[in-house]
C-alpha positions as a LaTeX table, in Angstrom:
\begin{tabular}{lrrr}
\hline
Residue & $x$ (\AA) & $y$ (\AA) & $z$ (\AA) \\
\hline
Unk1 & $-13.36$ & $-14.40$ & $-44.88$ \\
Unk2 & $-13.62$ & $-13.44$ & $-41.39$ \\
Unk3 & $-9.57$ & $-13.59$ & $-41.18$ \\
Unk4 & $-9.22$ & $-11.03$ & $-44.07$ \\
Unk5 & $-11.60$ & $-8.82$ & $-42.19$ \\
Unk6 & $-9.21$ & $-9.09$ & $-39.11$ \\
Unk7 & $-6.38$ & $-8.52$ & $-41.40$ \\
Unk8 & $-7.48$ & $-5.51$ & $-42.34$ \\
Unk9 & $-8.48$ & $-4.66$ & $-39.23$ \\
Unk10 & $-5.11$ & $-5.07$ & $-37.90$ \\
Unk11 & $-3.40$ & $-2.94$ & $-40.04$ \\
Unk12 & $-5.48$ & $-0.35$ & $-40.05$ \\
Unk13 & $-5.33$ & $-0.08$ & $-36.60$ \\
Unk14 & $-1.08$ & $-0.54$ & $-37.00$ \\
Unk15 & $-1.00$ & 1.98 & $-39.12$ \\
Unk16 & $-3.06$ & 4.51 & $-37.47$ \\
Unk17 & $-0.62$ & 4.25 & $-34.45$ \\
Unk18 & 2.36 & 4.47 & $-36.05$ \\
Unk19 & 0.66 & 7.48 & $-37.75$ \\
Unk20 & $-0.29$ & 9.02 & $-34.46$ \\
Unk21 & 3.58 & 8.15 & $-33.23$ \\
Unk22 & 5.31 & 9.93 & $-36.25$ \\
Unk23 & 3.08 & 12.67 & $-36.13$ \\
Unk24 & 4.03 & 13.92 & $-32.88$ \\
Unk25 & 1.95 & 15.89 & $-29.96$ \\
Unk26 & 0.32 & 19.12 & $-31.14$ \\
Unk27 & 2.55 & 22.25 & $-30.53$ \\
Unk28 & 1.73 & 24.32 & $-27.47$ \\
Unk29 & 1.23 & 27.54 & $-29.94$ \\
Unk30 & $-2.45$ & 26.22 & $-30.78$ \\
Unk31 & $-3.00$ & 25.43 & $-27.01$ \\
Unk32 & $-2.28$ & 29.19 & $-25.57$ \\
Unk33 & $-4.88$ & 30.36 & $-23.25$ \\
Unk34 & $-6.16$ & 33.21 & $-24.75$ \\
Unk35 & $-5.32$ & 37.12 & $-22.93$ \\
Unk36 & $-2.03$ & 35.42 & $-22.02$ \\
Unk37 & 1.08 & 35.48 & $-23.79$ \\
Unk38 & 3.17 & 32.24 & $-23.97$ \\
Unk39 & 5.86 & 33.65 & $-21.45$ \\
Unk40 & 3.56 & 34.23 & $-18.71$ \\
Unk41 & 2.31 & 30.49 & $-18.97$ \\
Unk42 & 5.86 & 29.21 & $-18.91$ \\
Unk43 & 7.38 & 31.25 & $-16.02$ \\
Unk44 & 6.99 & 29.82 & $-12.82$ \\
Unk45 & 7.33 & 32.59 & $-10.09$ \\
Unk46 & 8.75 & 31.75 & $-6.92$ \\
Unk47 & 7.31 & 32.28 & $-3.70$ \\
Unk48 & 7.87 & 35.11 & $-1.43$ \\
Unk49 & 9.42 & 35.83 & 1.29 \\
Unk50 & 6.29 & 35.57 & 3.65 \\
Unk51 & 6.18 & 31.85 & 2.97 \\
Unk52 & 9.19 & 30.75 & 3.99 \\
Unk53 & 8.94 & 33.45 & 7.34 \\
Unk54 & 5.59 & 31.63 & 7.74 \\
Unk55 & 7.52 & 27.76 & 7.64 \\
Unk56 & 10.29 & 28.59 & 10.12 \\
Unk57 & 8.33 & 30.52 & 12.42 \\
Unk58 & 6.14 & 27.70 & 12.68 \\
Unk59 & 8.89 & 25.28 & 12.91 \\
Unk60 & 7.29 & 22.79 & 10.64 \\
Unk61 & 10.01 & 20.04 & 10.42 \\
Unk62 & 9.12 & 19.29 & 14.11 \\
Unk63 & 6.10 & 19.44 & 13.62 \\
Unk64 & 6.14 & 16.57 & 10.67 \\
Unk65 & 8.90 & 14.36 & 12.53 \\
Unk66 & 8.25 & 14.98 & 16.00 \\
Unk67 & 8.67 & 11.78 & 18.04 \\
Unk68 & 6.04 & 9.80 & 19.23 \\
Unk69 & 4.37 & 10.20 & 22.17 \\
Unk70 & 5.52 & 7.01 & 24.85 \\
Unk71 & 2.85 & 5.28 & 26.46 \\
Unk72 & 2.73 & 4.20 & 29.97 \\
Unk73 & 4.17 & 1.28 & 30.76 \\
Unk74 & 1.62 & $-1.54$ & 30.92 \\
Unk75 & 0.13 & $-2.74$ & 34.07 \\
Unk76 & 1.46 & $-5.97$ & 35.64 \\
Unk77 & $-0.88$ & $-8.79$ & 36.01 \\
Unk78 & $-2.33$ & $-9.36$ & 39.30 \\
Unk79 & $-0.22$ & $-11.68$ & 41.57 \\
Unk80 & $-2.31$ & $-15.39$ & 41.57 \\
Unk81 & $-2.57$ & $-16.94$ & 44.42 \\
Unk82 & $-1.62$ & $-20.55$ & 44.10 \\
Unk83 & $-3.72$ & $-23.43$ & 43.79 \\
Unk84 & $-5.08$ & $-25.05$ & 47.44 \\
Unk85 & $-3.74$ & $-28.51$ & 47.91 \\
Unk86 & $-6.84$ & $-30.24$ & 48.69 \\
Unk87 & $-6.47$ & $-33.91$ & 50.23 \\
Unk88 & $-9.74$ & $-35.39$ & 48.49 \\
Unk89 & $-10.32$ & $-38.66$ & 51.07 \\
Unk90 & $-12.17$ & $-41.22$ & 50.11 \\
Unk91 & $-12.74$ & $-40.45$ & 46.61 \\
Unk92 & $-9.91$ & $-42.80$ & 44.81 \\
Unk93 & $-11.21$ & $-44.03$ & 41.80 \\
Unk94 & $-8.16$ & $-47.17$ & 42.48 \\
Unk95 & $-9.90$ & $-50.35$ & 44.39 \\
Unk96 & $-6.67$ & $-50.10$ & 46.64 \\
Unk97 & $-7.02$ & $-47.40$ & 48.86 \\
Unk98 & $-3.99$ & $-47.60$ & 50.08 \\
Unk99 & $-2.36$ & $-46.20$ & 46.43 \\
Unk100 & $-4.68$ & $-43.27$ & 46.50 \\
Unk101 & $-3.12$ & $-39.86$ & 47.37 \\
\hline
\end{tabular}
């Protein structure tokens, strides 16, 4: 029973889409603003002259890929002294002394 239900179901829902695919968007007639004609949505007016005086008198490209500022070079590490040499005597942990360094 419950897989005729989904059968049903399934085609319902199949044939609402390919309803809804055949049928198409609305037109843009119904969609019109309204106190505008459909030209005036449509047309796309450029901009004016002031914008573009306003881009290269600002010099924008440069401004968007200007190159990056360098950072100092990095500080060396302080120079380390070396090690002392220490002569440890008398601590050899050898029973012959005479090994020890």
């Amino acid at each position: 029973m419950i897989n005729l239900l989904l059968a049903v179901l399934l085609v319902a829902g199949g044939g609402y889409l390919g309803w809804s695919y055949y049928h198409g968007p609305p037109t843009e007639e119904k969609f019109i603003p309204s106190g505008r004609s459909p030209g005036s949505v449509a047309a796309i007016t450029p901009p004016g002259k002031e914008y573009y005086e306003i881009i290269v008198s600002r010099d924008l490209w440069r401004e968007k890929f200007a190159a990056p500022e360098e950072a100092p070079p990095p500080t060396p590490p302080p120079a380390t002294e070396p090690p002392p040499r220490l002569k440890l005597l008398g601590t050899s942990i050898r029973k012959d002394t005479s090994r020890s360094s």
